[in-house]
N, C-alpha and C positions, 0 to 999 in steps of 0.2 A: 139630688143633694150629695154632697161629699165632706163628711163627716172626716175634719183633721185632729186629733190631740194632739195639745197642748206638752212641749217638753217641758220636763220638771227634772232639773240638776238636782240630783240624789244628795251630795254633798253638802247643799242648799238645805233638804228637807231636813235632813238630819241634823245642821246645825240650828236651825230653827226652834225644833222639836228640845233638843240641848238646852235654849232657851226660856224654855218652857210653854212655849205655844203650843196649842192642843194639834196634832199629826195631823188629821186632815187640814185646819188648816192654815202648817207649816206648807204641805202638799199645795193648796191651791194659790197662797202667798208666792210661795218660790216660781211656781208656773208664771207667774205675773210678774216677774223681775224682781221680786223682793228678794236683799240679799242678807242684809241683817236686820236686828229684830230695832234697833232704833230708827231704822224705816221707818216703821208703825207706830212712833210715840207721836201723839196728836198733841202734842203740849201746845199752848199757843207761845211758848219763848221762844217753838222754833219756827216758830213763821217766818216767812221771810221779811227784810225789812223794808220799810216805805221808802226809804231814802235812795235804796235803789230802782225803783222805779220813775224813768224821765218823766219829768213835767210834775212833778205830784209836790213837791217843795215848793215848786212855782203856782202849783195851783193853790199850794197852801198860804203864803205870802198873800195871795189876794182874796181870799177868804177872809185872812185875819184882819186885812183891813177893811176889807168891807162891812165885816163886823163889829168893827173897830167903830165906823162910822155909821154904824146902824144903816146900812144901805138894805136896799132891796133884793132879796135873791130869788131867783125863779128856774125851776127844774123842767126842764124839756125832755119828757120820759116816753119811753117805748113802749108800744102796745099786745106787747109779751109778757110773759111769767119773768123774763131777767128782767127785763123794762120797767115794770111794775115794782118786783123785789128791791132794784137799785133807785129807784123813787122813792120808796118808803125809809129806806136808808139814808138816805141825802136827807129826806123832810126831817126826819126822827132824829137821826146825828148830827145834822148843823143848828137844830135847837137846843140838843143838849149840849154845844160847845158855845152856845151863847148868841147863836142867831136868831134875832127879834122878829123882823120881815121875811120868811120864805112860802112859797108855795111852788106850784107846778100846774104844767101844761104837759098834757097827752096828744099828740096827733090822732085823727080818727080816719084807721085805716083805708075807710074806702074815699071820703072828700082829701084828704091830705096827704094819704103815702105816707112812705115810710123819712122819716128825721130830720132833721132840721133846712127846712125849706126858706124861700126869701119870706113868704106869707107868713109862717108862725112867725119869724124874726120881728114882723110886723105886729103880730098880736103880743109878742112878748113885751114891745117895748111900748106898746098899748094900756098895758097891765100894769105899767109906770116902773117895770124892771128896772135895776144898775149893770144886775152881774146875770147872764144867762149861762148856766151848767146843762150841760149835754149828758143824760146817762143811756147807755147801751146805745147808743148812735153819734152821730157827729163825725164821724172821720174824714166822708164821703162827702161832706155838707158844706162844701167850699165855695158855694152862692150862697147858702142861708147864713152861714159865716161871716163871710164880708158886706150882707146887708145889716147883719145885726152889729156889726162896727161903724157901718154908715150911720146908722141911727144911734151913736153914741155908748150902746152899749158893751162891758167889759166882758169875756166869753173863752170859759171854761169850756173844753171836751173831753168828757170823759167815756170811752170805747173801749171794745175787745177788738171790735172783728179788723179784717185787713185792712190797710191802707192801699189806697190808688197810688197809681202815678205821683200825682199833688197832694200835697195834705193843706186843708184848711188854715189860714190866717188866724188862726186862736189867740187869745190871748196866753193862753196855756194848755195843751195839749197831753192828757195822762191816756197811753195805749202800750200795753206792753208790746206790742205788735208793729209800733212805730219805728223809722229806721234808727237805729245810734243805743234803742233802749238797752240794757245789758240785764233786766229783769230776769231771772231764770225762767220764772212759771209763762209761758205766753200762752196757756189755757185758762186764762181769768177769766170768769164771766164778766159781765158791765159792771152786777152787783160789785161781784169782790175788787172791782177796780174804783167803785167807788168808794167803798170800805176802806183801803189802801188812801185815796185820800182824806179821808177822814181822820186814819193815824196820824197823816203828815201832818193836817191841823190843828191836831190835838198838840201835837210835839211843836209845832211851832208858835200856838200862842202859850205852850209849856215856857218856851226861850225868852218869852218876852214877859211873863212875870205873872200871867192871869190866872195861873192855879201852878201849884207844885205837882209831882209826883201821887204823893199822898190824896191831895184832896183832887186829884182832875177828873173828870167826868168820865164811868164805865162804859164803853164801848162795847164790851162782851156780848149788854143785851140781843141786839143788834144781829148777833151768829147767826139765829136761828131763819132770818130773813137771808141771812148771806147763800146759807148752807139751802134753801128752796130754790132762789135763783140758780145759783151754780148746778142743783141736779137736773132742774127743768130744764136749764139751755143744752144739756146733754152736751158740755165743754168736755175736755177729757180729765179727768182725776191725777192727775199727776200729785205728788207727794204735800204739795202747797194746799192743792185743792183741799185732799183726802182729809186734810186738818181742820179745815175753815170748814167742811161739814160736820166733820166728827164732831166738834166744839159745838158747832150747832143741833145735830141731834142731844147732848148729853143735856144739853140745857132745854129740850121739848120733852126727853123723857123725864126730867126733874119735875117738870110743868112749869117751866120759866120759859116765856113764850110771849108774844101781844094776842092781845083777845080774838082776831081773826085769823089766825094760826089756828089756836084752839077749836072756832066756833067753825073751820074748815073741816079741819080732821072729827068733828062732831058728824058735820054734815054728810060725810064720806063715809060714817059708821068706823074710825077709825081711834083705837088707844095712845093716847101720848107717850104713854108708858113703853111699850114696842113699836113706837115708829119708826121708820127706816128710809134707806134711800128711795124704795118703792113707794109710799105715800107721797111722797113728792114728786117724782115722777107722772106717776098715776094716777093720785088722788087728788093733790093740791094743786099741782101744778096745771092739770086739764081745767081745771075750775076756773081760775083763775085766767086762760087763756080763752077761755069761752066767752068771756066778756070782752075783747078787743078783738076777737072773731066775729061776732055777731051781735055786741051791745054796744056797749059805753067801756072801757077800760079805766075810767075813772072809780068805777063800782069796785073794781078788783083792789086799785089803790088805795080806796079810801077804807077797804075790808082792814089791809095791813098796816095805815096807821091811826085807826082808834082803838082809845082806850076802854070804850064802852062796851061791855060785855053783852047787854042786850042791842045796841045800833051793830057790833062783829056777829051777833047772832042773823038778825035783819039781812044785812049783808052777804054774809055766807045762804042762808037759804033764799036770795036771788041767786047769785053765783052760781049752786046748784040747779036750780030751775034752767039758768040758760044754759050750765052743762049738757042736761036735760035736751033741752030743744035741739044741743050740737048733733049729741050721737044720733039724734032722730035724723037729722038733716044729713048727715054722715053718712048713716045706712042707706037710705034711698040713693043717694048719690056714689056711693058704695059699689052697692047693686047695678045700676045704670055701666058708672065708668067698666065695671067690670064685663058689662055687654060690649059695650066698644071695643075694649080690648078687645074680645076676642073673635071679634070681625075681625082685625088683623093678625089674627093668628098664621102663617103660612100653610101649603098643604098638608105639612108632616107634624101639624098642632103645636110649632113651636113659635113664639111671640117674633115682631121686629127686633133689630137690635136695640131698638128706642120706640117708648110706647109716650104715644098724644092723642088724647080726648081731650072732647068737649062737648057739653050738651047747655041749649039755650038756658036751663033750667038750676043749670048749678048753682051752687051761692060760692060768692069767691070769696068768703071768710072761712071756708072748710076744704078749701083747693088745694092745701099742702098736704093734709093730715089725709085727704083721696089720694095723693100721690104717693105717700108713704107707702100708704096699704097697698096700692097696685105695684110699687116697686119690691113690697118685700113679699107678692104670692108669685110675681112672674119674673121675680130678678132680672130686671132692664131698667136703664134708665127713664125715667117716666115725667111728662108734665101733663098736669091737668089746668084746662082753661076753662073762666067762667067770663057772661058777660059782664061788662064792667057797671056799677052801680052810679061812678061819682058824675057828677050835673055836667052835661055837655061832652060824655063819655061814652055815648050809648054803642058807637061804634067802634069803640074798642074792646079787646079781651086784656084780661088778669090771668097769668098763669104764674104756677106754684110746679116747681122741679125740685124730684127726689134721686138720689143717683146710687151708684152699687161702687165700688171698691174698684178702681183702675180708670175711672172716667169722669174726669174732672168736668162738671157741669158749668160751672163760670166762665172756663175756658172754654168748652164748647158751646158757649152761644156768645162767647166774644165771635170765634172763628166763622158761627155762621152768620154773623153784624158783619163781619168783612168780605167775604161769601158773596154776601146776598145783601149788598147795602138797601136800607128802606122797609126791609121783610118787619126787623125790630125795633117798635122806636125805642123802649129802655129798655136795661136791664141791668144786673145786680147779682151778689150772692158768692159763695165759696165752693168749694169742692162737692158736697153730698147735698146741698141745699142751694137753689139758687131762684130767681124768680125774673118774669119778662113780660111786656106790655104788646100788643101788637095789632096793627088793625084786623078788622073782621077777615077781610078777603083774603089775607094774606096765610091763614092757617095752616091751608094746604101746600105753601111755598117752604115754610117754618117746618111743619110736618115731615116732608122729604129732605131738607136740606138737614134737620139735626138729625134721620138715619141713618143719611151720607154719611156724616160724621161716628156716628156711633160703629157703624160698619166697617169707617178705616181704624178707630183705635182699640175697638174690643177685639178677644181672639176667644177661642173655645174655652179656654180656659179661662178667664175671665167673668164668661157668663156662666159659668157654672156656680153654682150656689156654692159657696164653703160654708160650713159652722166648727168653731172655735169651740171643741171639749175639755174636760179633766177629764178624761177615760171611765174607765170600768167607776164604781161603786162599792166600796168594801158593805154587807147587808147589816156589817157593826155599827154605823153610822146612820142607819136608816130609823132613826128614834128623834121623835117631837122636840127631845129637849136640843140636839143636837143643828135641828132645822131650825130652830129656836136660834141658835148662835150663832148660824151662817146669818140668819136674818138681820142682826143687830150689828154687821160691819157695815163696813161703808165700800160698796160695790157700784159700776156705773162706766161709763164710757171709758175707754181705756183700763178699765179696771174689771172687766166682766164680773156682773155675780156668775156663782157655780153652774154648767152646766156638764152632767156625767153621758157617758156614753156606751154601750155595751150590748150583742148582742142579747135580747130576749125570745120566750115562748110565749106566744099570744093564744090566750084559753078559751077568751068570749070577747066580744068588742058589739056596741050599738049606739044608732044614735041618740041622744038627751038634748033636751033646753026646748024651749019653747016650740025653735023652726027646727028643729032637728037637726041643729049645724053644729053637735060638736061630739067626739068622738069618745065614748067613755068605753075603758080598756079591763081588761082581766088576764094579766100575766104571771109568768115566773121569772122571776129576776132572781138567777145564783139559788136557782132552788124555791125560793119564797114566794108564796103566793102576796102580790101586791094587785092594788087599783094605781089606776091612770088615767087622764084625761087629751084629749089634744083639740084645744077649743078652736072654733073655728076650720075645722076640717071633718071631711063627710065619707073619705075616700079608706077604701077597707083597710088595713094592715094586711100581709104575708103571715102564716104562723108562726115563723121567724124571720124577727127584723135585729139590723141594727140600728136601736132607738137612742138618738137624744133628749134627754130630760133634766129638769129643776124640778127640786125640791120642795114639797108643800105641805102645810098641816093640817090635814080635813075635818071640821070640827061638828060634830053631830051627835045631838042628846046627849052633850056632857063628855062625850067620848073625845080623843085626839087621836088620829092614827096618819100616817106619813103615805103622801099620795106621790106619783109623779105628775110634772107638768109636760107634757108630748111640749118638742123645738122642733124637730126633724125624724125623718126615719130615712136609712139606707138598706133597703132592703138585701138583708143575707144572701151571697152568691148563689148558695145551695136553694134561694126561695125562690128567686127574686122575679123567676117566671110563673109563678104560680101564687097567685093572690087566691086563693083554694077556694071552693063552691062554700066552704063551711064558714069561710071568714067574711066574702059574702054575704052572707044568706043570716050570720048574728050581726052585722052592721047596718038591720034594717027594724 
């Protein structure tokens, strides 16, 4: 691994600091492009406006008359943590703006794939729909699209992610990501695109006379759903983002929230009061995606919008339970993938430039979250295949691709679709995440032809692992209440939370946890005797490393004391040949 810091324009820090932001971090704000301190105001007047986002007036105009005419509306939502989030939003927001008729349809991942298909368009207009809305899908859905106009009905899409060649025949199309849009933020998740239409609704049945200013319906409630989606889809933070969460936590730490929020973070063992972007990520957000992984994704939406504190309780402790069963099914398959790889290890134990397993036995609702994990312990781009589940499927595979920084994975299985015509029948997806359908026999064609690939456009450099520091640790800042403050901003994809980096002396190190798979440390950091952890790793420390680390507050019999969290180690020039009998011989 090759540990880089992060520049921080001094000039920056110190106007910040001026400001009166607390110096560290002025320090880790400026490393992150922050240039002044009205950056950081989360006000929602500075949001940015609906009007500039294409299609969203238009999508509004037909809302209101639909409304208008007590028509039917029906949500065709995704079976992700956005998917979910921007369903509950759509239900919750177009009732409070006066919509009588709405509900929603979820595709289920393994019989229906992913978004708007000709078949749902069929059950939608089944369901005796007017108006079909698309959230966190529909861009791509340029057959389910023009059946669901076949069959009379009116059709909103509401997306983030890219656009194809063609865009869908919609009746209105909201994407910041569409050609012409002039929106600045084009990191919205689905949620907050459909939040953004909900403004324009509001403002355009504001124009037409059905409530003023004063008395129109609060949308704010609403943040706190906004602010879950947007962490989960790990979209990037950009300055738009960073508000629409921040608004959202302040309103979870107040305890203004819907009941399955609440009865989540119950479930998770987690405080409203200090939640953060990490409960959502981690906490909520896994939960909820464990149920369109391997249940019903209906259970996750229906957690988010009731108002019943005991049916959000109900709900949340299923959620957990199939959490539950995920990481069960996760680990085993964990374990497994991780043998495969490393049968393709080469002689000199270093991985292909692109890793592909599969075993009869996987479950392909956990096939992304395996490839994650094998991409970020062996840094290569990776897919994991599982066989397929849905009826008259049996000879096909389901795979889920993770990718590394420099190796556009969408692009690389268009290339090997042209390649190799026939290898793929589908596939989908963007840069670091992408996914592909293929028959059985064909794995080992798929296999070699995406190393091919991975082999012309990676270089040494490349596959080498980077991590992104704030450098050294001043040992002033090493205090609970401080770790306390990093925790309560708003951190996340393009926005790193804190990791510091600096040579240390390593005193004692062993293994802890159950399987003895994680690494608990006894160092000097700048003099001071600290603990550390590096979970999930077995492998000894150097007596001096340079170690990357985050911040943590270990809480035990009452006590609070400031731990590290082990990222990475670069083992010290002076060490880095001698992993010592004595570092060894404590890490067992």
């Amino acid at each position: 691994m090759k540990i880089i810091v992060r520049e921080t324009p001094p000039r920056t820090v110190w106007a910040l600091e001026q400001a009166g932001i607390h110096p560290l971090l002025a320090r880790l704000y400026a490393a992150r492009g922050v240039r002044h301190q009205e950056e950081l105001d989360d006000a929602l007047g500075l949001l940015l406006r609906p009007e500039q986002l294409l299609g969203a007036e238009a999508a509004a105009r037909l809302l209101a008359d639909a409304i208008t005419a007590q028509q039917r509306l029906l949500v065709v939502a995704d079976y992700d943590c956005d998917g979910a989030s921007a369903c509950a939003v759509a239900l919750r927001g177009l009732r409070l703006l006066g919509a009588q008729q709405v509900d929603y349809l979820v595709p289920d991942r393994v019989v229906d794939g992913y978004g708007l298909t000709a078949a749902i368009a069929e059950r939608v207009q089944q369901r005796g729909a007017d108006v079909l809305i698309t959230v966190d899908n529909g861009i791509a859905s340029c057959e389910g699209v023009a059946r669901a106009r076949a069959l009379g009905l009116r059709v909103i899409v509401t997306d983030h992610h890219l656009p194809g060649a063609q865009l869908p025949e919609a009746d209105a199309i909201v994407n910041p990501n569409q050609p012409g849009c002039p929106f600045p933020s084009k990191a919205m998740a689905g949620v907050g695109v459909m939040f953004y239409v909900l403004l324009a609704l509001r403002a355009e049945l504001r124009a037409r006379g059905c409530f003023d200013a004063a008395s129109q319906p609060r949308l704010e409630p609403l943040l706190p759903l906004v602010a879950l989606g947007t962490v989960a889809d790990v979209v990037k933070l950009d300055s738009n983002n960073r508000r629409l969460v921040a608004q959202g936590l302040k309103r979870i730490r107040a305890g203004q929230m819907p009941a399955g929020l609440r009865a989540l973070l119950d479930a998770a063992g987690r405080r409203p009061e200090t939640a953060g972007t990490f409960e959502f990520g981690f906490a909520l957000g896994p939960r909820i995606n464990a149920a369109g992984r391997l249940a019903d994704m209906r259970i996750g939406i229906e957690c988010l919008l009731t108002d019943d504190p005991g049916q959000a309780q109900r709900l949340a402790q299923q959620l957990d339970a199939i959490n539950r069963e995920r990481r069960d099914i996760e680990s085993g398959m964990r374990e497994q993938a991780m043998l495969l790889a490393e049968n393709l290890l080469t002689e000199d134990e270093q991985p292909p430039a692109a890793i592909t397993v599969y075993d009869p036995e996987f479950h392909e609702g956990v096939v992304g979250i395996v490839a994650s994990r094998l991409k970020d312990r062996l840094h290569r781009p990776t897919f994991v295949f599982a066989a397929s589940s849905a009826p008259g499927k049996a000879h096909e595979l389901k795979g889920s691709g993770r990718s590394i920084a420099g190796f556009h994975l969408r692009d690389a299985l268009d290339l090997v679709a042209k390649r190799h015509p026939g290898v793929i029948l589908k596939f989908g997806g963007h840069a670091m995440a992408a996914g592909c359908t293929l028959a059985r026999e064909q794995l080992p064609a798929f296999q070699q032809a995406l190393t091919q690939v991975a082999q012309e456009w990676l270089d040494e450099a490349t596959l080498t692992r980077r991590l992104e520091t704030d450098g050294p640790l001043a040992p002033q800042w090493c205090r609970p209440e401080v770790v306390d403050q990093l925790a309560l901003q708003v951190w996340g994809q393009g926005f790193a939370p804190p990791t510091f980096s600096e040579p240390v002396q390593v005193l004692s190190q062993r293994l802890v946890g159950e399987g003895k798979n994680h690494l608990q440390i006894k160092l000097l950091h700048q003099g001071q005797p600290m603990d550390a952890i590096w979970f999930g790793n077995t492998q000894p420390l150097p007596q001096r490393a340079m170690l990357a680390f985050r911040l943590d507050v270990n809480e035990w019999r009452g006590q609070r004391r400031v731990q590290f969290i082990v990222e990475g180690v670069e083992a010290d020039s002076a060490a880095a040949s001698t992993a010592t009998s004595t570092a060894t011989s404590t890490a067992t």
